[in-house]
C-alpha positions as CSV (number, residue, x, y, z in Angstrom):
1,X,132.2,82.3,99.9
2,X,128.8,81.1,99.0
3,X,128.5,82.4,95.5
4,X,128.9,79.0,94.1
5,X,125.6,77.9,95.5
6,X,122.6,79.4,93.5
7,X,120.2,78.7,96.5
8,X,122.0,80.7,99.3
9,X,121.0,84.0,96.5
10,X,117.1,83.1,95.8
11,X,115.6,86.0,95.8
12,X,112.8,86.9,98.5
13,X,109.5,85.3,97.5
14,X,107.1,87.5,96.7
15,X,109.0,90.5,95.6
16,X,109.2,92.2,91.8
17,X,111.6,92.0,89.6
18,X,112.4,95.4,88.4
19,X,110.8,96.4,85.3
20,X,112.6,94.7,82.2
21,X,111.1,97.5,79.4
22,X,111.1,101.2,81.1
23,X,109.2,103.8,78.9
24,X,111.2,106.6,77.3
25,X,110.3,109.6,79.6
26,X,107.9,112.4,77.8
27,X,109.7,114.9,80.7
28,X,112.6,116.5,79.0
29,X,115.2,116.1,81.9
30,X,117.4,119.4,82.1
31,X,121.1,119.7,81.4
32,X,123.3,117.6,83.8
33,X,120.0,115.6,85.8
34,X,121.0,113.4,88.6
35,X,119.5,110.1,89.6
36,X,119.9,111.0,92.9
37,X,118.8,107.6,94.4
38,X,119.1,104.3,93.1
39,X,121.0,101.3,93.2
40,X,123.4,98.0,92.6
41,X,122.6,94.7,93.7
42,X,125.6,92.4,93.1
43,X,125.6,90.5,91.0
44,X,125.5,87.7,93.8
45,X,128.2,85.5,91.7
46,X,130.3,88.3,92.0
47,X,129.7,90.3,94.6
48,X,127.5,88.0,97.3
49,X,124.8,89.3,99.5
50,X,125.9,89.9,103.2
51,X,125.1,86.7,105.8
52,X,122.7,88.6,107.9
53,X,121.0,90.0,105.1
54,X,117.4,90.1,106.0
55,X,116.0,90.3,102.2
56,X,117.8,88.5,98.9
57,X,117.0,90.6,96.1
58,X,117.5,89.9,91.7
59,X,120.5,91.0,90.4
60,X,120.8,94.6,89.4
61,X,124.2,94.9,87.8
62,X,126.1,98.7,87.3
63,X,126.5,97.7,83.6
64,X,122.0,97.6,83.5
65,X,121.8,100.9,85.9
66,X,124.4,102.9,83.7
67,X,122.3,101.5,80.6
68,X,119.1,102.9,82.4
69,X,120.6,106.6,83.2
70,X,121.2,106.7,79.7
71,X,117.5,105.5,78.4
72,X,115.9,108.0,80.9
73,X,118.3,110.6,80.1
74,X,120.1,111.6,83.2
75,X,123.8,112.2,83.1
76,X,124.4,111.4,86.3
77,X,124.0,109.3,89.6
78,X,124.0,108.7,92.8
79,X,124.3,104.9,94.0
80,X,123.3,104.3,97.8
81,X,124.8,101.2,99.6
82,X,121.5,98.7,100.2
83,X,121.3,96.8,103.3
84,X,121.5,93.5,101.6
85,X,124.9,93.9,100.9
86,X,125.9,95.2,104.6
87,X,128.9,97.3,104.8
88,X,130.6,95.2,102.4
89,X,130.5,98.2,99.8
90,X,132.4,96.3,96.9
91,X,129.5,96.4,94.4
92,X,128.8,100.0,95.2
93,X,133.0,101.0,94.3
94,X,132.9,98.9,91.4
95,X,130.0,100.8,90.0
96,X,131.4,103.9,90.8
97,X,134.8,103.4,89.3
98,X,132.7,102.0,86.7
99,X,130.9,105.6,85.9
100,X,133.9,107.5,84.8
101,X,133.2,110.0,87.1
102,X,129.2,110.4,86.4
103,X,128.2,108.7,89.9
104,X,128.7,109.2,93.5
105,X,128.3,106.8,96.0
106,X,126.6,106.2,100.0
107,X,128.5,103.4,101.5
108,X,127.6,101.9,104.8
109,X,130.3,101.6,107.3
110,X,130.5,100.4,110.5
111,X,133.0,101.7,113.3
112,X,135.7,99.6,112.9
113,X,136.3,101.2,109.3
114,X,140.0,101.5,108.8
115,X,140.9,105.4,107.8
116,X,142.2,104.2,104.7
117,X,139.4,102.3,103.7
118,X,137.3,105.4,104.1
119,X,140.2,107.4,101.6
120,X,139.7,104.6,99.2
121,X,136.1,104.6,99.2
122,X,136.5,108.7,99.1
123,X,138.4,108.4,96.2
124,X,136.3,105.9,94.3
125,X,133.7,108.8,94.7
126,X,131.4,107.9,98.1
127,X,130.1,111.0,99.7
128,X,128.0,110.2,102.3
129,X,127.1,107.5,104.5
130,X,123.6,105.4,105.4
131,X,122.0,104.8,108.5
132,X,119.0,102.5,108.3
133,X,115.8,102.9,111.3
134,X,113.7,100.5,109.3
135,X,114.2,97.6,111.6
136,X,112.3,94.9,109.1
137,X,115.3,96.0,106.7
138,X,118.5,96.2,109.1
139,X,119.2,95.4,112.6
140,X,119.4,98.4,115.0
141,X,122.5,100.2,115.4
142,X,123.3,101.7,118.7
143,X,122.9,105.6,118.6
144,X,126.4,106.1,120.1
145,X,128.4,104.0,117.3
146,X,126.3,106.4,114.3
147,X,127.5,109.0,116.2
148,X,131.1,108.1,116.3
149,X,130.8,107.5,112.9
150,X,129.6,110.7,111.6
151,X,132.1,112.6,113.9
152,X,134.7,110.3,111.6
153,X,133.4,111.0,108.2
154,X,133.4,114.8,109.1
155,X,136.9,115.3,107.5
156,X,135.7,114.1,104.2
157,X,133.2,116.1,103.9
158,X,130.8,113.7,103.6
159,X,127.1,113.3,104.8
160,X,124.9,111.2,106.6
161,X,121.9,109.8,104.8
162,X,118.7,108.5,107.3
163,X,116.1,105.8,106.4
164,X,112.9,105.5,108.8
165,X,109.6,105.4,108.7
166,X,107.3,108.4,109.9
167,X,106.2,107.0,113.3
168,X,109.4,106.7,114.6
169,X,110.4,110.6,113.4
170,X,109.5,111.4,117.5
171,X,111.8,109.1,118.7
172,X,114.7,109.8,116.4
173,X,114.6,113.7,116.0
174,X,117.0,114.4,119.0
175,X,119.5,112.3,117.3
176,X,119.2,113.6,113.9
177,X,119.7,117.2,115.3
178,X,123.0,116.2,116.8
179,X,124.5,114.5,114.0
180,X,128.3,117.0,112.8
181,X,127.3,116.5,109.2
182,X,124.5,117.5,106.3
183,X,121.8,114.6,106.9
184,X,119.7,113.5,103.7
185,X,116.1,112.1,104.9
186,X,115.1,109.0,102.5
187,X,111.8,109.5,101.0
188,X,110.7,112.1,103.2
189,X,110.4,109.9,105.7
190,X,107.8,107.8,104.6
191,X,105.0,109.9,105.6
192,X,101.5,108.1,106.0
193,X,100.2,110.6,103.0
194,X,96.4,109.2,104.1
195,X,97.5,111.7,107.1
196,X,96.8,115.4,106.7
197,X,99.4,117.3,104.6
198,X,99.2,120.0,108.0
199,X,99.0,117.4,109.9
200,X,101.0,116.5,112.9
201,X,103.0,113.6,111.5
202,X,104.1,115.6,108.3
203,X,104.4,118.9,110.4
204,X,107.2,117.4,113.0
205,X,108.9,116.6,109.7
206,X,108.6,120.3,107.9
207,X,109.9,121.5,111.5
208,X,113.0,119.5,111.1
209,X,113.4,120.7,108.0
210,X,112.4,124.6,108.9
211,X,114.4,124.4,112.4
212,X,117.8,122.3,111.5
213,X,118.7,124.0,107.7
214,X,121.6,121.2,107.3
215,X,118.7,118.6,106.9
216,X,117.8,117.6,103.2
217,X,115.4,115.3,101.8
218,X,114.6,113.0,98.8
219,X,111.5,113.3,97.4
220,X,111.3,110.5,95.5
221,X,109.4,106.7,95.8
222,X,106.0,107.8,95.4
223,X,105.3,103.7,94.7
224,X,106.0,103.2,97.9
225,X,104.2,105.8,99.8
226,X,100.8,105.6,97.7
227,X,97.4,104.6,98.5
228,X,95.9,105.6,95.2
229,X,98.2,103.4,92.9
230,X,100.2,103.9,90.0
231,X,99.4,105.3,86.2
232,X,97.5,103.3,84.4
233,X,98.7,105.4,81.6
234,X,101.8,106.7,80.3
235,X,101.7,110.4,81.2
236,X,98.6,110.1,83.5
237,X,98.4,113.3,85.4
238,X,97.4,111.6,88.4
239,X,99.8,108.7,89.0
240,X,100.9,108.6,92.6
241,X,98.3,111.7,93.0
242,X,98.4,111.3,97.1
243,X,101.9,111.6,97.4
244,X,101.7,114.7,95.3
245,X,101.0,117.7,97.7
246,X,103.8,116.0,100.1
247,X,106.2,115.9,98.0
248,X,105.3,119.6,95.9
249,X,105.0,121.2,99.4
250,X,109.1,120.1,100.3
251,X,110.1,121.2,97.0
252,X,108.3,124.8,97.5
253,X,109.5,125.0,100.9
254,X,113.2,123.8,100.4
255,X,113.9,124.3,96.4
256,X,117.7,124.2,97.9
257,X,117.8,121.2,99.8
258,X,116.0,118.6,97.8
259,X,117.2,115.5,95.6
260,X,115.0,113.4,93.4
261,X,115.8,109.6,92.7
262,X,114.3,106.9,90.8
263,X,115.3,103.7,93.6
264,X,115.7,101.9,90.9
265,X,115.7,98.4,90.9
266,X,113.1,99.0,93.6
267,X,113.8,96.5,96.4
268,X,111.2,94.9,98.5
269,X,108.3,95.6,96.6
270,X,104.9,93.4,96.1
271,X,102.4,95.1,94.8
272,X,103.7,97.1,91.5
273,X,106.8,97.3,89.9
274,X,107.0,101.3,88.8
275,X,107.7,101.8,84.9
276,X,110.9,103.9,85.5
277,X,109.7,106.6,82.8
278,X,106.5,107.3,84.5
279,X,108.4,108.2,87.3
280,X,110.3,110.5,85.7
281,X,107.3,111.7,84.2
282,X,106.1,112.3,87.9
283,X,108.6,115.1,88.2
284,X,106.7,117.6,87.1
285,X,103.8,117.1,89.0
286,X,105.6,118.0,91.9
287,X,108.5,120.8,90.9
288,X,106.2,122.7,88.7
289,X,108.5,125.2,87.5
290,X,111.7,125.2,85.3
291,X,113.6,126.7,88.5
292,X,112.3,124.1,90.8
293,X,113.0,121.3,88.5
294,X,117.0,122.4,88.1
295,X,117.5,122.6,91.3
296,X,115.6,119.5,92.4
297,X,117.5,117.5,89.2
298,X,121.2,119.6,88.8
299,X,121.6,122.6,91.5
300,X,121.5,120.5,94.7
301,X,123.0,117.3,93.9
302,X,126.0,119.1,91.7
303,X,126.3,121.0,95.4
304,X,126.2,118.0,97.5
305,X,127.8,115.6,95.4
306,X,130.0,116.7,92.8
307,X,131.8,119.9,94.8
């Protein structure tokens, strides 16, 4: 392997570390709050990054995310496969097994996945699996092989999670409507949110959502989706204040079919590095209610996840 040579696992120039001294979170998390989106990256040493990686990011061990669910005060998490690491989903089973139970997992797996393999991963506590559309992150993967996939993963009672950007919802809706399986929408998509919130970008993406009831979505990165910028305080009331109505209007229109994560370590980012209490201090900006906010943070990923 490569390990042994530090330069092969440089990280991308020009992109963040994640933030070394997160805030404590003034949001009191409810009982039994999920993480429902975040993170490992290696460590490289350990676990190397995939050849064809098209991004190297800094290490982002299970032992500092673990330590992170427990400064935020989540109990739980749920720990998607990144495309740096490919379908080589070592580092995400080792921080599962690692969890004791308190994380699930979203591998990536490619066709030639052995059914055993897919038992193993099952029982290390994957759930689902991730199809990336964001082609300056992954290269494309023919429609017909995701397909055969999710037909495979059907038994397990897994789901398929979706990463794309908004533009490319037109070409990709027929596909996601055929998919055998519950299918989790990243980020909502990664709506333009300088576009109306009625708009016809965001509508196409409330009609999935209205029309096809087994589609779910994350409404979590608002630092990657904003035009406005981050807090410049701790508790600001309008940090991230454009991706706001987007993100209150999926939670008031789907309270069941919603997950909130942090992303944490935050890959590929330039600009700002989120404080990973703000964020969580975000959540009530946009579940504005006690109900909303246990079913963003406990009902729906206990349902998805845990039973």
């Amino acid at each position: 392997m490569d390990s042994g040579n530090p330069e092969v696992f440089s990280k991308t120039p020009g992109w963040l570390d994640w933030y070394p001294s997160p805030s404590k979170p003034r949001f009191q998390l409810p009982a039994g709050a999920v993480d429902a989106h975040c993170h490992v990256f290696g460590p490289g040493a350990i676990f190397p990054y995939a050849p064809e990686r098209k991004y190297t990011p800094c290490d982002a061990s299970a032992a500092q995310l673990l330590a992170l669910r427990d400064h935020l005060g989540f109990e739980r998490n749920v720990i998607v496969q990144a495309t740096c690491h490919g379908s080589d989903n070592r580092a995400l089973v080792d921080a599962l097994r690692a969890s004791n139970g308190r994380a699930r997992g979203v591998a990536t797996v490619h066709r030639n996945v052995k059914d055993a393999e897919l038992r193993d991963m099952h029982e290390a506590g994957v759930r689902g699996t991730r199809f990336n559309f964001v082609r300056r992150l992954a290269d494309f993967t023919p429609r017909e092989v995701l397909l055969e996939i999710a037909q495979r993963i059907v038994s397990l009672g897994w789901h398929v999670v979706v990463y794309f950007e908004a533009q490319d919802l037109p070409e990709l809706y027929d596909f996601f409507t055929m998919l055998p399986t519950t299918v989790v929408v990243d980020h909502m998509g990664r709506p333009d949110v300088n576009q109306p919130l009625d708009g016809p970008q965001f509508g196409l993406f409330q009609k999935l959502m209205r029309e096809h009831p087994n589609v779910w979505s994350k409404v979590s990165c608002p630092e990657r989706l904003t035009h406005s910028g981050p807090p410049a305080l701790h508790g600001e009331q309008h940090a991230y204040r454009d991706v706001v109505p987007f993100a209150r209007r999926l939670v008031e229109s789907f309270p069941d079919r919603v997950l909130w994560g942090t992303d944490w370590p935050h890959p590929n980012l330039k600009d700002h590095m989120p404080d990973d209490g703000l964020l969580v201090d975000y959540i009530p900006a946009i579940a504005t209610t006690a109900v909303l906010q246990h079913g963003l943070l406990v009902d729906n990923p206990d349902r998805l996840y845990w039973r």
